[in-house]
C-alpha positions in Angstrom: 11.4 -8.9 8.5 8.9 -9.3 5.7 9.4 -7.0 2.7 6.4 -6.6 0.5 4.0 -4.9 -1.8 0.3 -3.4 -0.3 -1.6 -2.3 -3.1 -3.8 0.0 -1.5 -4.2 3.3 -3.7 -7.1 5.4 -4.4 -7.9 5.5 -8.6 -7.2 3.9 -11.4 -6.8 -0.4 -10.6 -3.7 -2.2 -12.1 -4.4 -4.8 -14.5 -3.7 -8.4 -13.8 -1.2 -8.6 -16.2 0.1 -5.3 -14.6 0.1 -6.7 -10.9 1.8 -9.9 -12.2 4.5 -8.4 -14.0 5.6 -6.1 -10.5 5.0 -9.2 -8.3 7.9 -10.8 -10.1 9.7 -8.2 -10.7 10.2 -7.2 -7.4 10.7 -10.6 -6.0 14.5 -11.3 -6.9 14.8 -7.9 -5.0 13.3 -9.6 -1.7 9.7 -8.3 -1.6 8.1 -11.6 -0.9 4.8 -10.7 -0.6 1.9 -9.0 -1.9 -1.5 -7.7 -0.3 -4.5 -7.3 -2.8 -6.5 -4.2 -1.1 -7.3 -1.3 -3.8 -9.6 1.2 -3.0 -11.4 0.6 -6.3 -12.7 -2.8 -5.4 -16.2 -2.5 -3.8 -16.4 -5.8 -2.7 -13.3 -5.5 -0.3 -14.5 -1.9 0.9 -18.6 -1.0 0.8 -19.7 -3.5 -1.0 -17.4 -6.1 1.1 -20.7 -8.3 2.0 -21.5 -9.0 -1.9 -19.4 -12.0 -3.6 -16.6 -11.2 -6.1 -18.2 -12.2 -9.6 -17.4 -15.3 -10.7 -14.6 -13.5 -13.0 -13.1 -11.2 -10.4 -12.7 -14.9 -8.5 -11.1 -16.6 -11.2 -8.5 -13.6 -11.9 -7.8 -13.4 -8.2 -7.9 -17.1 -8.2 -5.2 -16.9 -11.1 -3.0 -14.5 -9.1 -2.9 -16.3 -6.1 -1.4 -19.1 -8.3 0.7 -16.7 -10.0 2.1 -15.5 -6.4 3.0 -19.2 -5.1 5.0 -20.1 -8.2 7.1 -17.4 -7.9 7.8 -17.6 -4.3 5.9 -14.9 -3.0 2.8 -15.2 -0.1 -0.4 -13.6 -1.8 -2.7 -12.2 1.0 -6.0 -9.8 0.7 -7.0 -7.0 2.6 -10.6 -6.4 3.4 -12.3 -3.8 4.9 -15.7 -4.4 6.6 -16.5 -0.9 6.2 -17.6 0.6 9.5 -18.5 -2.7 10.8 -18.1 -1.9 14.6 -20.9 0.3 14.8 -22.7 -2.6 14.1 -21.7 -6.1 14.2 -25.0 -7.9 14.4 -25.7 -11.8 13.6 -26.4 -11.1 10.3 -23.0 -9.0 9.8 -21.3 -12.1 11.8 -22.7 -14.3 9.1 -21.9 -12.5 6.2 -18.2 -11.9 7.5 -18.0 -15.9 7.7 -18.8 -16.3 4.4 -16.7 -13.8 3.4 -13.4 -15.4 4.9 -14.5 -18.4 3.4 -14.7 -17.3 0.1 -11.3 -15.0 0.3 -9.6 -18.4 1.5 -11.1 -20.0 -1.4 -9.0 -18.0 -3.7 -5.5 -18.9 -2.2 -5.0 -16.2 0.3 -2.1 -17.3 2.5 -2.2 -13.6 4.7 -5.6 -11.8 6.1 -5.5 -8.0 6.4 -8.2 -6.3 8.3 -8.4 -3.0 7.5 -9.9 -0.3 10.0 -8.4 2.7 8.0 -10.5 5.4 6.1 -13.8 4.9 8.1 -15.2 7.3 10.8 -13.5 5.5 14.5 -14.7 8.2 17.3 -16.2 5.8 19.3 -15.1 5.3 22.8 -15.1 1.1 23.0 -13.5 1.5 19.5 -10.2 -0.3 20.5 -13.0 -3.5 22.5 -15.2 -3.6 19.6 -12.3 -3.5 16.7 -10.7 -6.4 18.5 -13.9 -8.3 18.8 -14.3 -8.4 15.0 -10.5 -9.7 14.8 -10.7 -12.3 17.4 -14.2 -13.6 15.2 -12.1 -13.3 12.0 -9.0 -15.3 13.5 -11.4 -18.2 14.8 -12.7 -18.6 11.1 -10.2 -18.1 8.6 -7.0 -20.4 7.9 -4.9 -18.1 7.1 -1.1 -18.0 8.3 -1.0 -14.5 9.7 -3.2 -11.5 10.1 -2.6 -8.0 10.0 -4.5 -4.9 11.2 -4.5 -1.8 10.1 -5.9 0.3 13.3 -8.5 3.0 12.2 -5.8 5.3 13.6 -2.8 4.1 11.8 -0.5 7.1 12.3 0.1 10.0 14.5 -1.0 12.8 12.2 -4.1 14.5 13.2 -5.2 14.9 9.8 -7.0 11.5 10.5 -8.6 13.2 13.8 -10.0 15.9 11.7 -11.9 13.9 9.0 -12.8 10.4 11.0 -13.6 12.1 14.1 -11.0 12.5 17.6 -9.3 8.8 18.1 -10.4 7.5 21.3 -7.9 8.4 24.7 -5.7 5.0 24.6 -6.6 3.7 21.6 -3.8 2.2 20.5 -2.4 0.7 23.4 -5.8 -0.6 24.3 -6.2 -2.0 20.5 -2.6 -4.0 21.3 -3.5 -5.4 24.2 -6.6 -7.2 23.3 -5.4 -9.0 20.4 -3.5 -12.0 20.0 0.5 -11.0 20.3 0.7 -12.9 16.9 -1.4 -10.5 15.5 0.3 -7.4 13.3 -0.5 -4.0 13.3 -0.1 -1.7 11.0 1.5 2.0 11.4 2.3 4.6 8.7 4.6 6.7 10.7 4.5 9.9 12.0 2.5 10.8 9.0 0.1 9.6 6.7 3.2 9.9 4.0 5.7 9.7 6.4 9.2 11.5 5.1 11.1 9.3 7.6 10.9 6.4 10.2 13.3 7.3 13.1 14.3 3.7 15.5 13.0 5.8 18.5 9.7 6.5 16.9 9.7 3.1 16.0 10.1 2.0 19.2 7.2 3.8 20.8 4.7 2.6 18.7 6.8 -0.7 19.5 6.2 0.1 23.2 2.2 1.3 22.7 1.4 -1.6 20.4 2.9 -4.3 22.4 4.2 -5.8 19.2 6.7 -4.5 16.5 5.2 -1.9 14.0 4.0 -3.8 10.7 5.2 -0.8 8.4 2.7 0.6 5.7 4.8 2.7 3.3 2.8 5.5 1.6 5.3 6.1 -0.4 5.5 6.4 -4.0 1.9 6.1 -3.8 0.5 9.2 -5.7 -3.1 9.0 -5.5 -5.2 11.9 -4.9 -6.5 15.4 -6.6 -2.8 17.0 -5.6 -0.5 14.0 -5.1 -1.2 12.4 -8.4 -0.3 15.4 -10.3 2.8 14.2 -9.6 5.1 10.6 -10.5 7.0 9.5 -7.4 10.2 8.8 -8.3 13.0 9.2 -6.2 14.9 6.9 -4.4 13.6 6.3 -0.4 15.5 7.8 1.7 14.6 8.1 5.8 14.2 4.4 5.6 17.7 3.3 7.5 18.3 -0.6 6.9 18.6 -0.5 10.9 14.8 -0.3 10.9 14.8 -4.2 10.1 15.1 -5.3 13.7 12.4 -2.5 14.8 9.4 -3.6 12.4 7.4 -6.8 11.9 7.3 -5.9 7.9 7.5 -3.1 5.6 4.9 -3.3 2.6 4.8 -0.4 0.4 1.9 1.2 -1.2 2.9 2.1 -4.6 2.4 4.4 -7.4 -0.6 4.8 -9.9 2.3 3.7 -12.6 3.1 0.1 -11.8 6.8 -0.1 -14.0 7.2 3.7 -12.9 6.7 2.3 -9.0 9.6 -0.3 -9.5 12.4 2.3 -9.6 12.2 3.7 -5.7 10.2 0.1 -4.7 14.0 -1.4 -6.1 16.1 1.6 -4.2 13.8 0.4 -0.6 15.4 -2.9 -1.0 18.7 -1.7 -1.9 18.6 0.7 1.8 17.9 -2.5 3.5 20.5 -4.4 2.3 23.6 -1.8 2.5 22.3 -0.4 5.2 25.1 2.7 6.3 26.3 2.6 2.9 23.5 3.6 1.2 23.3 6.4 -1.4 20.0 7.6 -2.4 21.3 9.6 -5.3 23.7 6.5 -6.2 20.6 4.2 -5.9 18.1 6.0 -7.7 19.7 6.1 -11.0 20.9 2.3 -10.7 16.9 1.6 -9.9 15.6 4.0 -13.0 18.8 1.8 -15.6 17.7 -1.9 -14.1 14.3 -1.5 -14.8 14.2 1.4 -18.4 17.4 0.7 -19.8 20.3 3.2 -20.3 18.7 5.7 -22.7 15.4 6.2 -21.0 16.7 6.2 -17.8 19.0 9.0 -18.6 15.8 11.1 -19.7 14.1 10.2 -16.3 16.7 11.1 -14.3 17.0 14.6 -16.4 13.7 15.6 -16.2 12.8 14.1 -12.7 12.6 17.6 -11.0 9.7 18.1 -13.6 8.1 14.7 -13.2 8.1 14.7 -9.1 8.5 18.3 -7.7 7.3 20.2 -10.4 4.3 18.6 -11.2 1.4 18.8 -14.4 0.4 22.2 -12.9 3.4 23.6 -13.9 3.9 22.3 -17.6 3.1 24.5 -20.1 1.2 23.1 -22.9 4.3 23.5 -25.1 6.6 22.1 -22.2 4.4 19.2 -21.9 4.2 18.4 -25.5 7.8 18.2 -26.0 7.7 15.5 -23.1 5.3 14.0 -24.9 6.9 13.6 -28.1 10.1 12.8 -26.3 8.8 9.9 -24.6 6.5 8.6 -27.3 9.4 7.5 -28.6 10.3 4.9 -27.0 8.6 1.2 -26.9 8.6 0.5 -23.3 5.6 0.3 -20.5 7.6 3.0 -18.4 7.5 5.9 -21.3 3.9 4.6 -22.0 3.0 5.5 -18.4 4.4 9.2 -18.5 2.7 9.4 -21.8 -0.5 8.4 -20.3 0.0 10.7 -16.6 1.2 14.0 -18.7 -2.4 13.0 -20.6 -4.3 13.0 -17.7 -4.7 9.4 -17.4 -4.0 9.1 -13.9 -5.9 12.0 -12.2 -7.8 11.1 -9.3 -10.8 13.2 -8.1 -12.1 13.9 -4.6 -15.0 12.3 -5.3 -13.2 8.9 -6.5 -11.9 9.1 -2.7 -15.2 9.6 -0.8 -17.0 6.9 -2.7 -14.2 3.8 -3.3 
């Protein structure tokens, strides 16, 4: 089982140097790969027919390097946005030279994404599997993963992208390859918890193990990134490792701030029943802010994940901001920044990325 990093948020991008630094820090923890797929890149989403610049190539040229001397696979997610309503010659063709160019870069893994788009169509599973089975021919990648237009349980999805087609998923599983991944949140979009016999459903429906997509600590959003997601995972038994392909999480707009439960993920995995959320958070906030700042984390963590910016007082949120100014390290400069405002993403950001 493949642990891993999906960066896949609404908002504000990471940096380079910012992706880099969480890539390696995570890696000595066992996430040994990381998908490229933010909202914010047009070029992977809307725009996915148009050519990086010759600058985005280079820096995701420089990543991919950056990812293979550290041990870790690099792979992309694109997402032909609603490219089953309509995939014509010319779409064929521009998808070919998109592979091309994505292999260019270094991409060892190939994620199709089919989330966020409208899917009511009643073929959608047929014409979804067609645009896989084209990509697979083309690319030269070592694996692919899909992420089905209906990637969870949740009707939330059915109310925004239209109702999922009867079947869908099981139809979607059984006309691609069996090497092929799919992708599942859960129950939910944010799912609290992953129980083995939910697992095993999907398991059952896919025809395939579930390739896990964690929303969690991701924090995008008008409401959710109001808040900093910082607790340790918990609903994540290390049991699930022998009832999922892989688990990549999506995390936080706060890259340092995303290593703390990103580190406690690993840590459920690998003591499986003897696991201590509580135990693991605090050991998570010391390893990556050091004693002092940790201790403040953990103090005011009921303010920073529960609480939220809607319920600081200007006073209240001044004080935090003084406190934290203080110190000369990325994670303080990331509360800084969110209890600034720094970090808020609109509704619009979401309908247009």
């Amino acid at each position: 089982m493949n642990l891993g990093t999906i960066e896949g948020f609404f908002g504000r991008p990471y940096t380079w140097a910012e992706r880099t630094e969480l890539m390696r820090s995570l890696k000595p923890h066992g996430y040994d790969f990381y998908l490229y797929a933010p909202k914010v890149d047009p070029h992977l989403r809307r725009a996915w027919r148009e050519p990086h610049s010759a600058e985005e190539t280079t820096a995701l040229t420089d990543f991919a390097g950056a990812c293979h001397r550290a041990g870790v696979t690099f792979g992309i997610g694109l997402s032909p946005f609603e490219l089953h309503f309509d995939f014509t010659t010319e779409a064929r063709t521009a998808l070919t030279h998109k592979l091309a160019a994505l292999g260019a870069m270094g991409c060892d893994w190939l994620a199709i994404l089919f989330d966020d788009m409208r899917g009511s169509l009643p073929d959608l599973a047929r014409r979804q599997a067609e645009i896989v089975e084209f990509a697979a021919e083309r690319s030269r990648v070592s694996r692919i993963i899909v992420c089905p237009s209906y990637y969870t349980d949740d009707v939330v999805l059915d109310r925004v992208f239209g109702p999922r087609p009867p079947n869908y998923l099981r139809e979607l599983g059984a006309a691609i390859d069996p090497s092929i991944d799919l992708m599942w949140t859960g129950e939910e979009v944010c799912s609290r918890e992953y129980s083995l016999h939910h697992l095993d459903r999907v398991a059952e429906e896919m025809g395939r193990k579930p390739f896990i997509w964690d929303n969690y600590p991701v924090n995008d959003g008008p409401r959710m990134s109001r808040h900093l997601h910082l607790r340790a995972f918990s609903g994540r038994p290390g049991a699930m490792a022998d009832h999922v392909a892989g688990h990549a999480v999506n995390p936080a707009s706060q890259p340092t701030l995303s290593r703390i439960p990103m580190i406690t993920l690993a840590a459920s995995y690998a003591q499986g029943a003897d696991y201590a959320y509580g135990r693991a958070f605090r050991e998570a906030a010391v390893a990556v802010c050091g004693e002092k700042l940790a201790g403040h984390i953990v103090d005011d963590l009921l303010t920073f994940q529960d609480a939220g910016l809607g319920s600081l007082s200007p006073a209240r949120r001044e004080r935090l901001r003084d406190l934290y100014t203080l110190f000369d390290h990325p994670a303080a400069r990331e509360i800084v920044g969110w209890l600034d405002g720094a970090y808020a993403i609109t509704g619009e950001a979401m309908r247009t990325q």
